[in-house]
Backbone as CSV, one residue per row, in Angstrom:
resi,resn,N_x,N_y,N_z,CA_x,CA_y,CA_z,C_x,C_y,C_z
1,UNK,0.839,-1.198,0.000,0.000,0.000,0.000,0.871,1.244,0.000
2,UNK,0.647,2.298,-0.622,0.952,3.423,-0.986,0.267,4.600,-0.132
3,UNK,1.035,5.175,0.675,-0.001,6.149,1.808,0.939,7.231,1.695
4,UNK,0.320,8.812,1.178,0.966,9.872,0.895,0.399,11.081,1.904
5,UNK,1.213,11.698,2.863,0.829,12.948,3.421,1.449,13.744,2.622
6,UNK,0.185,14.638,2.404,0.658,15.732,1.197,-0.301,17.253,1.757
7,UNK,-0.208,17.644,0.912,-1.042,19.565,1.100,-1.196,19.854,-0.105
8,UNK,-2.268,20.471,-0.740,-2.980,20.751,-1.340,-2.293,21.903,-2.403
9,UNK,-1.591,23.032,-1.762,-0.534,23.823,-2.599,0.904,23.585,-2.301
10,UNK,1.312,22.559,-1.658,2.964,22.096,-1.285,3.592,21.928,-2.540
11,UNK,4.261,22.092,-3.250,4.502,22.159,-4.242,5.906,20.647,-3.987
12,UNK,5.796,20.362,-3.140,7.125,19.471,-3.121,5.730,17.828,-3.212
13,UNK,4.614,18.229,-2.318,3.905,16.950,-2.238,3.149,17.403,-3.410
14,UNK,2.678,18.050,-4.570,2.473,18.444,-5.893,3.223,17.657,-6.791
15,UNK,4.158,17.330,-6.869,5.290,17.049,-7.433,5.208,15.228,-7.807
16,UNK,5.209,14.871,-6.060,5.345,13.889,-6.124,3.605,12.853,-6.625
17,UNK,2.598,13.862,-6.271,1.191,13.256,-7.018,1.359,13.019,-8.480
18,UNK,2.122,14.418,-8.816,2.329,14.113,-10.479,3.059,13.040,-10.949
19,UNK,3.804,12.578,-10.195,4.832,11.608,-10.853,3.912,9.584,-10.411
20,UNK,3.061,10.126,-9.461,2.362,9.040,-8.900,1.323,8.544,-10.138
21,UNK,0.456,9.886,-10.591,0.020,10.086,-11.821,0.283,9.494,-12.871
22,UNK,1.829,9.985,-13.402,2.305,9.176,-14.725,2.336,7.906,-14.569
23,UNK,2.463,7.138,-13.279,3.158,6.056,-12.893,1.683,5.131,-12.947
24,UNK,0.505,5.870,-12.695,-0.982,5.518,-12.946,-1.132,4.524,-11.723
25,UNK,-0.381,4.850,-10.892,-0.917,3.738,-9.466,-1.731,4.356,-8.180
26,UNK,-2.359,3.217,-7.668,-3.608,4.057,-6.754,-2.341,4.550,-5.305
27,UNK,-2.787,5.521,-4.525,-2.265,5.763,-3.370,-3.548,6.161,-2.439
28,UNK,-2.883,6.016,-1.377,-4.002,6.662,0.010,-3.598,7.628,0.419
29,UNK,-4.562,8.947,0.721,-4.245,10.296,1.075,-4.416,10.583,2.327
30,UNK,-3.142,10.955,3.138,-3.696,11.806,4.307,-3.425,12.967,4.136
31,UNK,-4.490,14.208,4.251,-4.196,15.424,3.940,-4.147,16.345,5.270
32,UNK,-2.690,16.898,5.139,-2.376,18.260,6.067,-2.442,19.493,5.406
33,UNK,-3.332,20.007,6.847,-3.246,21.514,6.664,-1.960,22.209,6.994
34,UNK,-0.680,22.814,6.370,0.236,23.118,6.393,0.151,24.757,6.907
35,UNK,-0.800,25.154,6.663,-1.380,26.635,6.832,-1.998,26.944,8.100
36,UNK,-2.151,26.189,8.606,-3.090,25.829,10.188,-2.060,25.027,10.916
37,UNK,-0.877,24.667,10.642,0.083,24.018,11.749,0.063,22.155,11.648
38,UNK,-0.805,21.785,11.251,-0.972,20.017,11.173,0.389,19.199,10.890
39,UNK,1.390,19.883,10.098,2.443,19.279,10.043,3.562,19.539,11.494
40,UNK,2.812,19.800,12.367,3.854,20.203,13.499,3.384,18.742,14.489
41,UNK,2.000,18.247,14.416,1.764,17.412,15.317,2.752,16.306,15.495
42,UNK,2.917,15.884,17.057,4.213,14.634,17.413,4.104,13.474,16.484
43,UNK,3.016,12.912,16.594,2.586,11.783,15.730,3.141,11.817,13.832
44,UNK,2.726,13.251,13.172,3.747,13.179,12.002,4.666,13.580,12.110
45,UNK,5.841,14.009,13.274,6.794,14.739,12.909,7.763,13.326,13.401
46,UNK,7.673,12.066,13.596,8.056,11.000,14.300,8.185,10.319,12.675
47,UNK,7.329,10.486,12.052,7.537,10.328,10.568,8.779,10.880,9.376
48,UNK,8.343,12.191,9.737,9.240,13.326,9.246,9.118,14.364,9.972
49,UNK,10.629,14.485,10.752,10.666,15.147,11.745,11.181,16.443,11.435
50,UNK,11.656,16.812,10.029,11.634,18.216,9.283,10.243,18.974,9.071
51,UNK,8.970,18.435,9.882,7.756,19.207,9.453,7.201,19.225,8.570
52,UNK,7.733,18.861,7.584,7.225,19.037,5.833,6.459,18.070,5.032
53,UNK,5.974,18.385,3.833,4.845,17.299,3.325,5.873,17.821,1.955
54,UNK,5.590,15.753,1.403,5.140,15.148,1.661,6.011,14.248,2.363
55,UNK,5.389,12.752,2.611,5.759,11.553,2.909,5.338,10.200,2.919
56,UNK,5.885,9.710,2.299,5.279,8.798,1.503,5.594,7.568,2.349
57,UNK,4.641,6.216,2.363,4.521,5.441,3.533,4.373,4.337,2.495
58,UNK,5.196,3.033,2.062,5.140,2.051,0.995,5.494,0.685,2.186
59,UNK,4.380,0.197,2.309,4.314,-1.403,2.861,5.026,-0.756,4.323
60,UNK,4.636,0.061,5.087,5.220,0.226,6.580,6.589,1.234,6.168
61,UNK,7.564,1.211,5.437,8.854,1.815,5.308,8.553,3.648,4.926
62,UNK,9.114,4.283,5.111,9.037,5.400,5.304,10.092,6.459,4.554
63,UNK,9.657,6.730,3.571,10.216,7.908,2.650,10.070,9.138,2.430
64,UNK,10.829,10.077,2.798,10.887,11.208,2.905,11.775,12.188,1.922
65,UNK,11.622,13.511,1.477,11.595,14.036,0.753,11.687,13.941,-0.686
66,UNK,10.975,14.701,-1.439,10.528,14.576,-2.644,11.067,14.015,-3.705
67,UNK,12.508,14.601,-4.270,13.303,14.043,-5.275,13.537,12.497,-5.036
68,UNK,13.542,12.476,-3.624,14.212,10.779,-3.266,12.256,10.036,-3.613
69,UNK,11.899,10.723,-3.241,10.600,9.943,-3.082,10.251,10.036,-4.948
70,UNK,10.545,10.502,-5.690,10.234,10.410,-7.036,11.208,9.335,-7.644
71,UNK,11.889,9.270,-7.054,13.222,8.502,-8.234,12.906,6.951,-7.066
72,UNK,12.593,7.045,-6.421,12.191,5.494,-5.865,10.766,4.789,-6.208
73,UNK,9.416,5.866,-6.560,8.595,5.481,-7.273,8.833,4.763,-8.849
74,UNK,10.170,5.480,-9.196,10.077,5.266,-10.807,11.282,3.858,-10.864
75,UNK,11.623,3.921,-9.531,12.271,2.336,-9.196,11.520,1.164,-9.021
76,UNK,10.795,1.537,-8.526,9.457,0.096,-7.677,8.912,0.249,-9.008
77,UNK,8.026,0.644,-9.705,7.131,1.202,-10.782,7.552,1.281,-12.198
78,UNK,8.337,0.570,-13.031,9.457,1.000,-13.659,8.599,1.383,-15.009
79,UNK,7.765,1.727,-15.192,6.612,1.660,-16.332,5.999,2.611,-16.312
80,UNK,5.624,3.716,-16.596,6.468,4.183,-17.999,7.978,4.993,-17.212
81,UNK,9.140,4.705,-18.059,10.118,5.181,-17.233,10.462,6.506,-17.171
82,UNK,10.861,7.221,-16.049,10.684,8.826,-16.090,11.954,9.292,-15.609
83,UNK,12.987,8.625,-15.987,13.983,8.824,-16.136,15.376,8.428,-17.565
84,UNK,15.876,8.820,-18.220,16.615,8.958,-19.474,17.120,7.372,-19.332
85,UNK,17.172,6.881,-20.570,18.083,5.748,-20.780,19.416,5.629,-20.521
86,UNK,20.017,6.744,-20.972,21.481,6.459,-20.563,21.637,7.423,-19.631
87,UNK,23.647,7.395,-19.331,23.766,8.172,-18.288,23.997,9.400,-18.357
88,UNK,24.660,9.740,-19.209,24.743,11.211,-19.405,23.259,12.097,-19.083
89,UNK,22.416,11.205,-19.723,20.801,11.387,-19.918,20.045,11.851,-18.347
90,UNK,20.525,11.256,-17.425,20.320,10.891,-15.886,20.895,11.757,-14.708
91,UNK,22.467,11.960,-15.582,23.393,13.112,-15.422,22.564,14.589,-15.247
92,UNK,21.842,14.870,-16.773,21.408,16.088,-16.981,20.221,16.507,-16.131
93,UNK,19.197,15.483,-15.645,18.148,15.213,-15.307,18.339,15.171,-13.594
94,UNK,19.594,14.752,-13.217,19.873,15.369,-11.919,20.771,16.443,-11.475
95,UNK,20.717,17.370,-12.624,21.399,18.661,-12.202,20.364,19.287,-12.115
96,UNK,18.927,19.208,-12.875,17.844,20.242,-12.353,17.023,19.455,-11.261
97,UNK,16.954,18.384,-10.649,16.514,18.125,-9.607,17.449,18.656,-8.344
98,UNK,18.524,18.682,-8.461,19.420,19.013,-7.716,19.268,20.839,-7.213
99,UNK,19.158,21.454,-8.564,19.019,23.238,-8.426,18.075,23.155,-7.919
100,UNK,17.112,22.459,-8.079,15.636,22.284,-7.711,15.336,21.887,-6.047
101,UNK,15.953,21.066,-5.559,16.351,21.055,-3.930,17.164,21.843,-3.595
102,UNK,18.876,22.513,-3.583,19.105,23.177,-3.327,18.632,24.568,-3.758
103,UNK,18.514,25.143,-4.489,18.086,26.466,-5.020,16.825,26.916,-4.818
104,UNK,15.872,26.428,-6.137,14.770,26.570,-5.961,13.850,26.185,-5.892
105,UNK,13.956,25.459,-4.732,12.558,25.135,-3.628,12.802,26.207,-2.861
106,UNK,13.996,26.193,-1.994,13.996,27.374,-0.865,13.597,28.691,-1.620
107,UNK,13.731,29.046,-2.388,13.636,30.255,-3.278,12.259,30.303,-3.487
108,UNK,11.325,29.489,-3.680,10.178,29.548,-4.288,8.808,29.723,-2.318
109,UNK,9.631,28.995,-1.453,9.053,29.006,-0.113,9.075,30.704,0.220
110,UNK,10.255,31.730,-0.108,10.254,32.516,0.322,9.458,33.601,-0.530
111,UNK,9.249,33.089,-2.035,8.201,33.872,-2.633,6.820,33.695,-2.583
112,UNK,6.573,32.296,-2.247,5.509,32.497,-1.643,4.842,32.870,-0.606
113,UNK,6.156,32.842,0.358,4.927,33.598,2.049,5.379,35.338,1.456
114,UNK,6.058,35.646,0.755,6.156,37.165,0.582,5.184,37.397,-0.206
115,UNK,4.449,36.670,-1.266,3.288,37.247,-1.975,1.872,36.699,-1.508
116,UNK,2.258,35.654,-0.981,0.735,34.800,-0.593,0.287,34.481,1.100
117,UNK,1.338,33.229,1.272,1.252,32.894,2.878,0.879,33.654,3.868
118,UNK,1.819,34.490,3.971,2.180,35.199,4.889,0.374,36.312,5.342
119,UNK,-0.192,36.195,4.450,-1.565,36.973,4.658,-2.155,36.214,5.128
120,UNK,-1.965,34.980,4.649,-2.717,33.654,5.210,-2.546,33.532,6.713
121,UNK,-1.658,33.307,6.863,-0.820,33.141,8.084,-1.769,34.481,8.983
122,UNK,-1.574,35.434,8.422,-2.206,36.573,9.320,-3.591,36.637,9.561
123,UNK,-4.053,35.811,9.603,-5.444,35.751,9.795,-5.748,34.587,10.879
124,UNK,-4.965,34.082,11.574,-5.013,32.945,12.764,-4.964,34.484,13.586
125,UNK,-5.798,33.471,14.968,-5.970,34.226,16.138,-4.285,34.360,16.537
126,UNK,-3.884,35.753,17.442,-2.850,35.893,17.530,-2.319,34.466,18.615
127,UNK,-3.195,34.081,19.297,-1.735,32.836,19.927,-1.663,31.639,18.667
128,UNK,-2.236,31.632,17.679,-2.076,30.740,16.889,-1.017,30.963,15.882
129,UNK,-1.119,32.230,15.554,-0.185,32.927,14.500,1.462,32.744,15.408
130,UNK,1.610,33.193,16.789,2.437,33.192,16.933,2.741,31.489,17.001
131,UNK,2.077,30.728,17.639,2.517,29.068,17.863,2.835,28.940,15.949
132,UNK,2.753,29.081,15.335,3.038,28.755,13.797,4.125,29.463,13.668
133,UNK,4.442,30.427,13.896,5.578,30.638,13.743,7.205,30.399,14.316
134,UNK,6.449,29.749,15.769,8.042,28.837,16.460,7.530,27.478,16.389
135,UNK,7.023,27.063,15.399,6.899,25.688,15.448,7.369,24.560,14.756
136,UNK,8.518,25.646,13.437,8.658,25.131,12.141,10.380,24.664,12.778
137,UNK,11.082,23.477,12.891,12.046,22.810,14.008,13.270,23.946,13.098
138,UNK,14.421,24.405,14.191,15.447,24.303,13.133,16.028,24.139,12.181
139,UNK,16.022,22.860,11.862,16.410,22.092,10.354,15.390,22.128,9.662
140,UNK,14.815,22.577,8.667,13.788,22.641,8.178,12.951,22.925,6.644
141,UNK,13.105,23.380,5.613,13.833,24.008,4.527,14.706,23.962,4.136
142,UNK,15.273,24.211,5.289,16.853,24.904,4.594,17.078,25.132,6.396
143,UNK,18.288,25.079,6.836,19.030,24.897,8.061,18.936,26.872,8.669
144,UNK,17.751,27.301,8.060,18.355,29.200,8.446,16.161,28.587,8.358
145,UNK,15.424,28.021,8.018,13.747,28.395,7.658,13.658,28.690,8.597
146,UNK,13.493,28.543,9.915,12.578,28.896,11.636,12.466,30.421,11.394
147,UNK,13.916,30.519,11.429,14.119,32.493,11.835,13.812,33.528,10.191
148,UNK,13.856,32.628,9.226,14.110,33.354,7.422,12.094,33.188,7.641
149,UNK,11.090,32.073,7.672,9.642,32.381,8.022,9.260,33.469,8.411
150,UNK,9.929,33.381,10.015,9.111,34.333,10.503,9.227,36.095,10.168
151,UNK,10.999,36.251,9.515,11.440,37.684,9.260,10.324,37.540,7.872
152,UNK,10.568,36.935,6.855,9.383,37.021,5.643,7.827,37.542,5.688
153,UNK,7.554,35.988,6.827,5.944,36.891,7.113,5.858,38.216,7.998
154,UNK,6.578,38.361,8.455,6.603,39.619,9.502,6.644,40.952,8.397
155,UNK,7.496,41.012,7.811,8.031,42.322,6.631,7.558,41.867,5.733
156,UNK,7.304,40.869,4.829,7.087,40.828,3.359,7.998,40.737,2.325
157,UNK,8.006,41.981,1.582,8.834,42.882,0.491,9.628,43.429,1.043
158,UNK,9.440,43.633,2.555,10.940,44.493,2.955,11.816,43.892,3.900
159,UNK,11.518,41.893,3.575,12.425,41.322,4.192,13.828,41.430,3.233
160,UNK,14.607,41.494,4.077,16.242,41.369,3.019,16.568,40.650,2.218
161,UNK,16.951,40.563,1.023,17.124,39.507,0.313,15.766,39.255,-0.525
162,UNK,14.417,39.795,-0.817,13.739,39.354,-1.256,13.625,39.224,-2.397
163,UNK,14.259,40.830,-2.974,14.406,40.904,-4.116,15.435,39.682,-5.369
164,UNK,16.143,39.728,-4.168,17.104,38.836,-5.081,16.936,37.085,-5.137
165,UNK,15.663,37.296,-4.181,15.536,35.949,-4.132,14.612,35.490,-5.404
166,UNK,13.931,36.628,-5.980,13.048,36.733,-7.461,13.756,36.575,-8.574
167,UNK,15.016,37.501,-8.456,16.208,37.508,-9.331,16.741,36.221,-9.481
168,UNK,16.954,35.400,-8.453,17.212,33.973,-8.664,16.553,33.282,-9.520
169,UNK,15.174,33.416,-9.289,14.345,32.501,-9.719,13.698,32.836,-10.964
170,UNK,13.757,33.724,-11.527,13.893,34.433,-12.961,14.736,33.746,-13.545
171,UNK,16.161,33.629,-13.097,17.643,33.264,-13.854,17.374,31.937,-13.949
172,UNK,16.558,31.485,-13.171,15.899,29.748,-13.700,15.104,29.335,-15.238
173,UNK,14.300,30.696,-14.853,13.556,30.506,-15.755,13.817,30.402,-17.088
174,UNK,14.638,31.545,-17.341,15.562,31.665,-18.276,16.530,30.488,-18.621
175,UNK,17.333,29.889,-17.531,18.052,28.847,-17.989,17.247,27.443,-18.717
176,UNK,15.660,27.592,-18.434,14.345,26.510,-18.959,14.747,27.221,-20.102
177,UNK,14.204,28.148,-20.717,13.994,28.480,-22.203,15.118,28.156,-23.052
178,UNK,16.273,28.665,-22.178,17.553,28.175,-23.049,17.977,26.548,-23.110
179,UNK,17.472,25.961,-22.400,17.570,24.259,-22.358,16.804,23.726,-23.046
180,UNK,15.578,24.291,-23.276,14.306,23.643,-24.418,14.505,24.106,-25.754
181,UNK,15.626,25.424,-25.992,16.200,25.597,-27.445,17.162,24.564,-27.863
182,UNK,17.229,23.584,-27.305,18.599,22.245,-27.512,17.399,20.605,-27.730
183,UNK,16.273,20.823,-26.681,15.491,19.409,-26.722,14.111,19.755,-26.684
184,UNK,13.464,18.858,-26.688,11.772,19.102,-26.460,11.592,18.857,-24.803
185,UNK,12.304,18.450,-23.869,12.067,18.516,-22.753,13.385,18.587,-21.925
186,UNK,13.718,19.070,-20.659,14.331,19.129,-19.538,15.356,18.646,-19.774
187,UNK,15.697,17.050,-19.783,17.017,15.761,-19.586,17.011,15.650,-21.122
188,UNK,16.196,15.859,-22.231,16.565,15.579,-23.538,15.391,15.347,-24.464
189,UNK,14.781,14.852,-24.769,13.701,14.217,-25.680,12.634,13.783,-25.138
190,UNK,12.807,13.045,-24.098,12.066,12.631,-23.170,11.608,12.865,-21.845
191,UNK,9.980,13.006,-21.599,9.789,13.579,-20.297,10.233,12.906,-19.323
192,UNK,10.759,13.823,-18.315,11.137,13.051,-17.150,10.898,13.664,-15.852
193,UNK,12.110,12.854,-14.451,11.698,13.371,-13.198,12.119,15.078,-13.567
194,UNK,12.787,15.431,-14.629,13.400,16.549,-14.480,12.107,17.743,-14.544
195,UNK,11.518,17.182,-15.690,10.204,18.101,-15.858,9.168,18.272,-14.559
196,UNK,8.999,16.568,-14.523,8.025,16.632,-13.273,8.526,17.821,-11.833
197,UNK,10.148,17.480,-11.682,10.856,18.446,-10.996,10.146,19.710,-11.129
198,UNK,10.380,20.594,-12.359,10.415,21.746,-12.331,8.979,22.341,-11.979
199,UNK,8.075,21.496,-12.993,6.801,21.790,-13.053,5.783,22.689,-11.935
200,UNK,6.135,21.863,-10.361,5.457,22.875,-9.523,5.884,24.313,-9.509
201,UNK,7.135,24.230,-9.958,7.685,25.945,-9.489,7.587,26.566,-10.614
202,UNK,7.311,25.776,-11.413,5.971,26.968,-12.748,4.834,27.684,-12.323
203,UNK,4.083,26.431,-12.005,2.790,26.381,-11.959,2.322,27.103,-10.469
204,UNK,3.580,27.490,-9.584,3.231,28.217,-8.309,3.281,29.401,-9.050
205,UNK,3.931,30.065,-9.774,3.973,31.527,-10.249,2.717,31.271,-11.492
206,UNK,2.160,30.486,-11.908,1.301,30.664,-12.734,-0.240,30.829,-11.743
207,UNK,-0.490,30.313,-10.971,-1.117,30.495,-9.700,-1.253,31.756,-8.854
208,UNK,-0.112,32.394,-8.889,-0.151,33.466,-8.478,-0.264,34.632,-9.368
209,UNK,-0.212,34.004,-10.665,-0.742,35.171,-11.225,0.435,36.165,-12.121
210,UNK,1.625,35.705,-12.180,2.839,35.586,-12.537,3.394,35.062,-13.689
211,UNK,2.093,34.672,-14.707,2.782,34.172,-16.170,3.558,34.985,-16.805
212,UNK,3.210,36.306,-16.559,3.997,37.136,-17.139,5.647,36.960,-17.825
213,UNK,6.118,36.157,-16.424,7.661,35.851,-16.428,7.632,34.901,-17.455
214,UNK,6.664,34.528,-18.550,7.470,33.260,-19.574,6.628,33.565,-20.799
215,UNK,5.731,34.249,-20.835,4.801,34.259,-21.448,4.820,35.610,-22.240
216,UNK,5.662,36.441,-21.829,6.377,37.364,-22.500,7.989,37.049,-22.778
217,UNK,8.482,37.007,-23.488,9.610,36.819,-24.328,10.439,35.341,-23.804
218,UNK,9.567,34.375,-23.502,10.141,33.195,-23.587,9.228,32.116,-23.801
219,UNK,9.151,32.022,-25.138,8.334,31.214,-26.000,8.794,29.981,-25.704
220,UNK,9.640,29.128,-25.489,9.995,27.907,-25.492,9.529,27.429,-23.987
221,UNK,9.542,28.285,-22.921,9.294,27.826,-21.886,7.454,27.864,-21.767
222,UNK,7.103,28.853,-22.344,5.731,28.741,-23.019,4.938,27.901,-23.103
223,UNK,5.630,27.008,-24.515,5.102,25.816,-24.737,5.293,24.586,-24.560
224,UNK,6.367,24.901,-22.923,6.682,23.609,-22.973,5.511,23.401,-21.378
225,UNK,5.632,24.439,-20.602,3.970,24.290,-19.901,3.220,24.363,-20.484
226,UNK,2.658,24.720,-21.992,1.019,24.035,-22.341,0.995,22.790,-22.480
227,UNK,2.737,21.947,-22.964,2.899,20.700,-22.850,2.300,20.330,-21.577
228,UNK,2.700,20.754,-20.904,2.876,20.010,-19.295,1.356,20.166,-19.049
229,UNK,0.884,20.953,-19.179,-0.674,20.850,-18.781,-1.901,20.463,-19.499
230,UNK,-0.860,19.672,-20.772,-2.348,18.872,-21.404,-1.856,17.289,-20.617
231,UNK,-0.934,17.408,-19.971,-0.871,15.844,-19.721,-2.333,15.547,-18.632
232,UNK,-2.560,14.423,-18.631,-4.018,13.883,-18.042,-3.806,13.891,-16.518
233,UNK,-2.420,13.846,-16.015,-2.213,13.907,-14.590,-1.879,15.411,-13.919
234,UNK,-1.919,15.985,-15.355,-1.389,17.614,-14.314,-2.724,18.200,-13.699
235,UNK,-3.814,18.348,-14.085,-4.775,18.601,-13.487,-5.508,18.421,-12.402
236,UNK,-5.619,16.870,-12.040,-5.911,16.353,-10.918,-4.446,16.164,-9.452
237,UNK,-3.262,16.358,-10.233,-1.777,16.694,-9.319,-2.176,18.078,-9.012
238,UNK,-2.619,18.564,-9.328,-1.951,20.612,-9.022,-3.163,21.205,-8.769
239,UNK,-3.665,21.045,-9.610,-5.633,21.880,-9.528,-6.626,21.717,-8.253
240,UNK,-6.561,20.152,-8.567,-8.078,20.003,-8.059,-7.489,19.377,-6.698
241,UNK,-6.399,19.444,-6.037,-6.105,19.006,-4.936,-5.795,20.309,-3.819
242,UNK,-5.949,21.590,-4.787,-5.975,22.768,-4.380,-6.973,22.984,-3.719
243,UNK,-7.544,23.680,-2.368,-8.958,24.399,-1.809,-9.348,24.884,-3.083
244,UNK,-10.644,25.472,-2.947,-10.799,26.647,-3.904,-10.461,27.837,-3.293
245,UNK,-10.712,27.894,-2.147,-10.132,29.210,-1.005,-8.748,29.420,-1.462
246,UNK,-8.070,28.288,-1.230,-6.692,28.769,-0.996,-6.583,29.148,-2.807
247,UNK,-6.485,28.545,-3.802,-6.620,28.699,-5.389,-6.867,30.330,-5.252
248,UNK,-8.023,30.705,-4.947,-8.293,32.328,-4.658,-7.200,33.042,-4.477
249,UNK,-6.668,32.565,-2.877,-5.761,33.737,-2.272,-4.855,33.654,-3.297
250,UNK,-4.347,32.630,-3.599,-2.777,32.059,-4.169,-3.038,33.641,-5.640
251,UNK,-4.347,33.267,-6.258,-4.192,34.336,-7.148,-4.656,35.937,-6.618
252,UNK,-5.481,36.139,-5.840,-5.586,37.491,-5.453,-4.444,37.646,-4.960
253,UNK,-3.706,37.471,-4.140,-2.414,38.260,-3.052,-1.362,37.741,-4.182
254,UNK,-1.074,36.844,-5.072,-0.265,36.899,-6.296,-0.257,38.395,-6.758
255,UNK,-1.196,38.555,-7.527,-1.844,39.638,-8.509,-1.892,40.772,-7.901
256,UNK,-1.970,41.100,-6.504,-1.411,42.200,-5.670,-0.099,42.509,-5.516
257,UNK,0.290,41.391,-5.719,2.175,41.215,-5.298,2.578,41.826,-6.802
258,UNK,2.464,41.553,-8.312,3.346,41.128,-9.012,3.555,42.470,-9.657
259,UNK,2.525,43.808,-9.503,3.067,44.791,-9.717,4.716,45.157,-9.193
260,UNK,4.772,44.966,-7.574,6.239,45.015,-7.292,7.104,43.760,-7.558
261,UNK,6.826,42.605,-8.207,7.575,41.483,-8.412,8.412,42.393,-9.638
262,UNK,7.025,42.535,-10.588,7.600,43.205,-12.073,8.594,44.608,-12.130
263,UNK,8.343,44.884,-10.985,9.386,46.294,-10.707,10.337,46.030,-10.181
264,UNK,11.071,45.038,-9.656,11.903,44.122,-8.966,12.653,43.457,-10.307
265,UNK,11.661,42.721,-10.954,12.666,42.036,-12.422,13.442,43.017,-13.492
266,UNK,12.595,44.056,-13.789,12.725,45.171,-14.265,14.098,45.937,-14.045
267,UNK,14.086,46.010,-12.941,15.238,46.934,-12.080,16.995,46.037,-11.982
268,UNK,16.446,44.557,-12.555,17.539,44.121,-11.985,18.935,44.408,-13.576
């Protein structure tokens, strides 16, 4: 049996539905509210004691974070394969899973509580707001998330570093368009974990309201998300596992934000 704690806009447990998707096998859902604190309770953090969704639970054994949890589905599951034939192929395909855990995931956590979360967040009664905010352990994200959360939701736009944390994630984007002028997908010809990789941290700025960044002068990255979203699993991975509430905020407080996102890219 296949048992997945995931969240509804986690873009890391997003990720891994999609790849569950291609793989066309049934799983069992336990769903946390990540926004309300549920990933702090003893009982899942004994699981995964970094706080975070997802985690994936196969015959009792216990797998934790995303990239590992994708490339071990497409191990057990070997049908259809979502990883390159050869190695070079596998090579390429784990240098953007790799930017993609180190870089930008953390990069994409901090644009979202600066354009979205963080309003969210502000709407718990104040002892709740504050218990959410010392609740996220040390190690966590990234070995700096406890204290980088709470300065984000606290300031916003005028936490330090924000700007450049957009600037980062722009220079991604860009490095997509220039990688899809060489192949039709990510690792080469063929879709893979690399795409599935990237895909949420599209589709969080497309959510928020943020197409702007590809959809003006980067045609290749363009069409390689209309690719991605005629597939039969992106919809029921990303969409419909969304609230409709939260779908809302994600685009109202986006679409509030991206006037200064766009004056931020602009400037750089």
């Amino acid at each position: 049996m296949l048992e997945l704690y995931h969240h509804g806009s986690s873009v890391c447990a997003a990720k891994v539905r999609f790849a569950l998707a291609e793989k066309g096998v049934e799983w069992q859902g336990h769903y946390l509210d990540i926004l309300k604190g549920d990933q702090f309770d003893p009982a899942y953090m004994k699981l995964n004691p970094k706080a975070v969704v997802p985690t994936l639970v196969h015959d009792r054994k216990v797998i934790v974070e995303s990239t590992v949890i994708c490339e071990y589905l497409d191990e057990i599951f070997p049908d259809p394969p979502l990883q390159p034939a050869d190695a070079f192929g596998r090579a390429q395909m784990r240098l953007w899973t790799k930017a993609v855990d180190e870089t930008i995931h953390p990069a994409c956590g901090e644009i979202t509580f600066a354009t979205c979360h963080r309003r969210i967040v502000g709407r718990l009664p104040p002892a709740e707001y504050q218990k959410f905010l010392a609740s996220t352990p040390p190690l966590s994200v990234t070995a700096h998330w406890h204290d980088r959360k709470k300065e984000i939701v606290t300031l916003g736009f005028a936490a330090p570093g924000i700007a450049d944390t957009f600037r980062l994630y722009d220079r991604y984007l860009g490095k997509m368009e220039e990688t899809l002028g060489r192949h039709a997908w990510l690792a080469g010809d063929r879709f893979t974990l690399a795409d599935i990789g990237l895909t949420p941290y599209v589709n969080r700025l497309d959510m928020l309201g943020m197409a702007e960044m590809w959809e003006i002068g980067r045609p290749r990255l363009t069409d390689w998300f209309r690719r991605i979203k005629a597939r039969a699993g992106f919809k029921p991975s990303f969409l419909d596992w969304c609230p409709p509430d939260l779908t809302q905020d994600l685009k109202n407080f986006g679409s509030e934000s991206w006037p200064e996102v766009r004056r931020i890219l602009q400037a750089a």
